[in-house]
C-alpha positions, 0 to 999 in steps of 0.5 A, a space after each residue: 321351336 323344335 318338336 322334336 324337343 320336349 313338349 308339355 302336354 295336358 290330359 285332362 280327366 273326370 274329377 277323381 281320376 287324375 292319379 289313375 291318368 298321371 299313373 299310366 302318362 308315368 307307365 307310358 314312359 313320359 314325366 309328370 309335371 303337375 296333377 291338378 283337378 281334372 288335369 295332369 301336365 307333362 312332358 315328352 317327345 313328338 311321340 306322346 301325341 300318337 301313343 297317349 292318345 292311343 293308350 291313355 285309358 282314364 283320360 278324356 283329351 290329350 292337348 300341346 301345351 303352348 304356354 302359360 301367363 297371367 291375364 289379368 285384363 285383355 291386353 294381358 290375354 292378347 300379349 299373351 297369346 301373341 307372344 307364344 309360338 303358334 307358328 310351329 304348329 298352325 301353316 298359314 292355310 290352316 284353321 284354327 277355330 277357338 275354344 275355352 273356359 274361364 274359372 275364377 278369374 276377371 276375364 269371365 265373358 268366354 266370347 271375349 275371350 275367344 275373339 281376343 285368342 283369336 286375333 292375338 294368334 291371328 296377328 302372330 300368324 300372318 306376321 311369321 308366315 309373312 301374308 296378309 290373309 289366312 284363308 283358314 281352308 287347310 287342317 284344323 287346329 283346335 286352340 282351346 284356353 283355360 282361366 284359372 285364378 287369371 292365371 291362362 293356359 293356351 293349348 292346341 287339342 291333339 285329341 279331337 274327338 274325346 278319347 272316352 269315345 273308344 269307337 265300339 258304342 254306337 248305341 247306347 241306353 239311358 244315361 249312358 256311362 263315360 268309358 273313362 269312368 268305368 275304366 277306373 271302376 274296374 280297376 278300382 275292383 282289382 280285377 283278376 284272371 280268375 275271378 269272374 266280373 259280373 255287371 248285372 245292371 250292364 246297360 250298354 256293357 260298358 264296364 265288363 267290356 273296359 274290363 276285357 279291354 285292360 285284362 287283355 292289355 288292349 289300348 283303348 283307342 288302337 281302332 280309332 283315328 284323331 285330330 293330330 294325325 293331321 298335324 304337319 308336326 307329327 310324322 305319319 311313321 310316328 303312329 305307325 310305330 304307336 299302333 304297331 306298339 300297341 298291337 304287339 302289346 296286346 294280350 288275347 290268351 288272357 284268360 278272364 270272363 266277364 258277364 254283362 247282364 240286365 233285365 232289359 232285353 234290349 239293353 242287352 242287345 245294345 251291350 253284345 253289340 257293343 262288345 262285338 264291335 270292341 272285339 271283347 266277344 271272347 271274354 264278355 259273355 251278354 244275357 238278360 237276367 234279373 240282378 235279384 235272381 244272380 248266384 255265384 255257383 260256387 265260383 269267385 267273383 266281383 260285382 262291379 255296377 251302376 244301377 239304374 236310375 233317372 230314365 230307367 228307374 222312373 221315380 226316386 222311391 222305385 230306386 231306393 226300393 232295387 237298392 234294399 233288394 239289392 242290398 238283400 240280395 247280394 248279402 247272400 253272394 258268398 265270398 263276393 265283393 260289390 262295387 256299386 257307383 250311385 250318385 244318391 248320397 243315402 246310397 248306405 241308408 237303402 242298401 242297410 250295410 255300411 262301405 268299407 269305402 266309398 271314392 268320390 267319383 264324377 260321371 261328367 258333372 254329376 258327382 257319384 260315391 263308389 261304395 266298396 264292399 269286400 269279402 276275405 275269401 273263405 
């Protein structure tokens, strides 16, 4: 196989973001294939493995697709997997440890699974490189399957670490928010230069800092490293030129200010140092205030929030009571708008007004509502 050629890729995604993934895999320049729950397959050159890993924003990993086929039992998985071309990838030194899911399929047991993977991609290795050992002592190769409906998917990680893991949050409050999630948030919110996006619950400042991060135009993981970087496959120049992109792409004359605010002072320690270490000090602005006690002053702005629950709300009954209050309180934000994510179905009930629209959204495997509440500015 030429790398050089098209390749397929797959990024996959929280539920409830794969349109906001396949919208940027677009804006990136490469072609969408198919868009499946919690995935986008498609198409591009040597260069997608630096530049999606760099600037894809809603996505969670980014993986080389080998290929694709039926496994109906194991000797299918096992012809399967032997037939496809891992030698264009994987030298006869390197490792290649395997992992995988299967859904709805007759091939259930994951371990047997990942034995069969392994000593098909084994079996295909030692005859192409033409030894009679692997010492697996060289660069690491991800190999991850995915079973759906006996239909196999065989892939390489390109990732690594997931990309929702920007770098900047070493800390982190309770029940902590994917990154990826609160990139879609904000930009559910439609944030704009003059209007002021303010999280009163802020936790570790994860919103207000990805909305520093796509106001500026910054890639989110332009200050990290990945698994392929390693990859003899993928040239050392090829994420010069990603990284140099990106850096030339970014935008800090922005004007945009966002407030990260929340009654506990530790949390807002955890947040300034947060955003410092993203680089965003300029455009986030971290205090501890009390979200009962917030007023616009005049200004323009959106609310764009997770309040707390579980840890930090200690019982069920304490978290209805902040949603009356806040549903109270934030009636009298004039010409506001309010993004609220919670995973409590009665959210509306509590909060006694009813969304203009509420998007069902995944933060890992809970499932979440994103109740909208908008405002025509006066």
């Amino acid at each position: 196989m030429n790398k050089k050629e098209n390749l397929e890729f797959v990024a996959t995604c929280l539920f409830g973001l794969e349109g906001f993934a396949a919208e940027e895999i677009e804006a990136l320049g490469y072609r969408k294939n198919v868009v499946t729950d919690g995935r986008v397959s498609f198409f591009g050159d040597i260069s997608a493995v630096a530049r999606c890993n760099i600037w894809l924003r809603y996505a969670e990993r980014l993986y080389i697709k080998l290929g694709e086929f039926d496994a109906l039992s194991f000797d299918d998985l096992f012809e399967g997997t032997k037939n496809l071309p891992w030698e264009a990838w994987i030298g006869k030194n390197d490792m290649f440890p395997v992992k995988g899911h299967s859904i709805k399929s007759k091939l259930a047991s994951i371990p047997d699974c990942q034995k069969i993977v392994k000593k098909a991609a084994a079996t295909r290795l030692l005859s192409k490189h033409g030894v009679t050992v692997l010492d697996e002592t060289r660069t690491k190769y991800q190999i991850a399957f995915f079973i759906l409906n006996d239909r196999a998917t065989l892939m390489i990680d390109a990732s690594g670490d997931p990309l929702h893991k920007r770098g900047y949050r070493f800390q982190s409050a309770e029940a902590p928010l994917r990154e990826t999630l609160a990139a879609a948030m904000v930009k559910i919110s439609r944030p704009r230069g003059e209007v002021l996006l303010w999280d009163p619950f802020c936790g570790s400042g994860t919103i207000p800092i990805e909305a520093a991060l796509l106001m500026t135009n910054t890639a989110p993981g332009q200050n990290r490293s990945f698994a392929s970087e390693q990859f003899g496959g993928v040239p050392a120049a090829v994420w010069k030129e990603a990284r140099d992109e990106a850096k030339s792409l970014q935008n800090l004359s922005v004007k945009f200010e966002s407030y990260a605010s929340d009654i506990d002072g530790d949390c807002v320690k955890i947040a300034k140092s947060n955003t410092d270490r993203a680089g965003m000090g300029k455009y986030v602005k971290t205090f501890a205030q009390d979200a009962l006690t917030i007023e616009t002053k005049g200004r323009r702005g959106t609310i764009v929030t997770n309040p707390p629950y579980g840890e930090r709300m200690s019982t069920k009954k304490q978290t209805e009571k902040l949603y009356r209050e806040m549903g109270r309180h934030f009636e009298t934000l004039d010409r506001w708008q309010i993004y609220i994510l919670s995973s409590h179905e009665n959210f509306p009930l509590f909060y006694k007004k009813r969304p203009d629209k509420i998007r069902k959204l995944y933060n890992g495997m809970i499932k979440c509502g994103y109740f909208q509440y908008y405002k025509s500015p006066k």
